[in-house]
Every structure is written in structure tokens, then in C-alpha cells.
C-alpha positions in Angstrom: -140.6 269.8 10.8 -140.4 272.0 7.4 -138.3 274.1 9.6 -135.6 271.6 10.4 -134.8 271.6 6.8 -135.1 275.4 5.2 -132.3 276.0 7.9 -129.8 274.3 5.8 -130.7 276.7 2.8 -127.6 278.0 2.9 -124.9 275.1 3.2 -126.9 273.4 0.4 -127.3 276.8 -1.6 -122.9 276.6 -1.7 -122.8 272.7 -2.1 -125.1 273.2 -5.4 -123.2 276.2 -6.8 -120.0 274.8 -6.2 -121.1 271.1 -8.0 -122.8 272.9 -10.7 -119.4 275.0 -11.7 -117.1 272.0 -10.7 -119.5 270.0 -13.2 -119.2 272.5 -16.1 -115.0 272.5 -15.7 -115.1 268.8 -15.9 -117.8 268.7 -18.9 -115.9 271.3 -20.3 -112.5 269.1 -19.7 -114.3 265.7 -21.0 -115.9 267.5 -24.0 -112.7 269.6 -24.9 -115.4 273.0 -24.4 -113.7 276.8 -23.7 -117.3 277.9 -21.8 -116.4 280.9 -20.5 -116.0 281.9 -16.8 -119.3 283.9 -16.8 -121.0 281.5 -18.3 -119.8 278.6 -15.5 -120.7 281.3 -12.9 -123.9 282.4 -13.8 -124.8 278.2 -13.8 -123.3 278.3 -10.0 -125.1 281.3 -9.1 -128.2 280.1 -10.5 -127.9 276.4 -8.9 -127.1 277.9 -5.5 -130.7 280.1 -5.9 -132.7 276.7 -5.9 -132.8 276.5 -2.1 -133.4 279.9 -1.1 -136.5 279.8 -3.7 -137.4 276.2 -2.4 -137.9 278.5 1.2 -139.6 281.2 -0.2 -141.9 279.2 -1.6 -142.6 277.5 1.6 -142.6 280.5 4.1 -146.1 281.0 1.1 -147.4 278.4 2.9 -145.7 279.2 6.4 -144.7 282.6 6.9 -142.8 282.4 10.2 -140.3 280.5 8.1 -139.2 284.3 6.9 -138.3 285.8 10.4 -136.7 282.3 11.7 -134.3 281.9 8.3 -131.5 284.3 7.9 -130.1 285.5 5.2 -132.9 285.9 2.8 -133.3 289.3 1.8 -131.3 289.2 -1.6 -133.7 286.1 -2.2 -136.5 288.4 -1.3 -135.2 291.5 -3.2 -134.3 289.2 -5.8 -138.1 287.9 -6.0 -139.2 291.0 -6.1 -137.2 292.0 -9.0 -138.6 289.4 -11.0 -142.0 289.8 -10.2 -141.5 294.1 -10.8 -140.1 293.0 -14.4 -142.9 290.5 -15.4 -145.4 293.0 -14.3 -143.8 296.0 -16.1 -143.2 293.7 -19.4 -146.8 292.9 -19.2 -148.5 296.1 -18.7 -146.7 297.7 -21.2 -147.0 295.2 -23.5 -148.5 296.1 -27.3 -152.1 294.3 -27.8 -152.3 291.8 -30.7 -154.6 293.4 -33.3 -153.7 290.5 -35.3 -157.0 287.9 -36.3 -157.6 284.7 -35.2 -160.6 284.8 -37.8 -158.5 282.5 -40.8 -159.4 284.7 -44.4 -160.8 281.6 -46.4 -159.3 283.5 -49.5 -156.2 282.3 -47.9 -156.2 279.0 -47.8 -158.1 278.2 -51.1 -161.5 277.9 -50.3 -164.9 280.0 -51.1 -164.8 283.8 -51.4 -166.2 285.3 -48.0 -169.2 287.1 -48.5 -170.6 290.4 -46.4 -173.5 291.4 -46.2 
């Protein structure tokens, strides 16, 4: 049944792109806006990704939904991407040194005392 819809990925991937830039010309129209043509692309190109993730998350549950649905290796590649840069970012990423210990100096109260 699951199947019957993720084959429509991509007709629904170009009817959400093309409502989410028609959308931004009109807002921009109604709201007298100059957004710039990047800017109303990169919202198409991001509303027309919501399928294809939609199926990629479901071939997690269903992975024969990969080799029966065309047309998703940018998605894939894509994913992949994001994953690569979340991983990198956070195994490179500098440790806090900073203390969650508040200094009671600080905030008015009693001199801390080590012994």
C-alpha cells in the first residue's frame, strides 16, 4: 500500500516547488517585497525535497521501496551529504572547557572555601 503512494514522489515533488515559488511571487506581489530570485528558488527547491525525504524515510522502514522508486539518487547523495557534514562538524568540534560549576563569588553569595 506505502508503495502506491511514494510513486508519486515526483509529480508531487514539482506541484510543491512550483506552489511554493508561485506563493512567494504572489506574497511578494501582495506585500509589495523585491525577494530575490535565489531566494524564491531555493524555497522551490527546498519544498520539492519534502517528498523524496518523505520516501527515504520510509524505504528506513521498507527498503525495497529504494530499487522500485526511480529517481532517487540525488535524494540519496543528497542525504548523504548532510549526514557527511553533521558528522564532520561534530568530530571536529572544540570541547567546552567552560564550567557548569556557578562561582558563588559571582552571584553575591559566600566566599568558596578549598580545602
Amino acid at each position: 500500500m506505502m508503495l502506491h503512494y511514494v510513486q508519486y514522489a515526483d509529480t508531487a515533488s514539482v506541484c510543491l516547488a512550483l506552489l511554493a515559488f508561485l506563493s512567494g511571487l504572489i506574497l511578494d506581489g501582495i506585500y509589495k517585497n523585491h525577494t530575490s530570485l535565489q531566494d524564491h528558488l531555493g524555497r522551490a527547491v527546498g519544498a520539492g525535497a519534502v517528498p523524496s525525504a518523505l520516501v527515504l524515510i520510509c524505504a528506513g522502514f521498507d527498503p525495497t521501496i529504494l530499487i522500485k522508486v526511480p529517481g532517487l539518487n540525488f535524494p540519496i547523495a543528497f542525504g548523504g551529504m548532510a549526514l557527511l557534514y553533521v558528522s564532520f562538524k561534530a568530530a571536529v568540534k572544540k570541547p567546552d572547557t567552560t564550567s557548569e560549576i556557578p562561582d558563588s563569588r559571582k552571584a553575591g553569595g559566600a566566599p568558596v572555601v578549598h580545602s
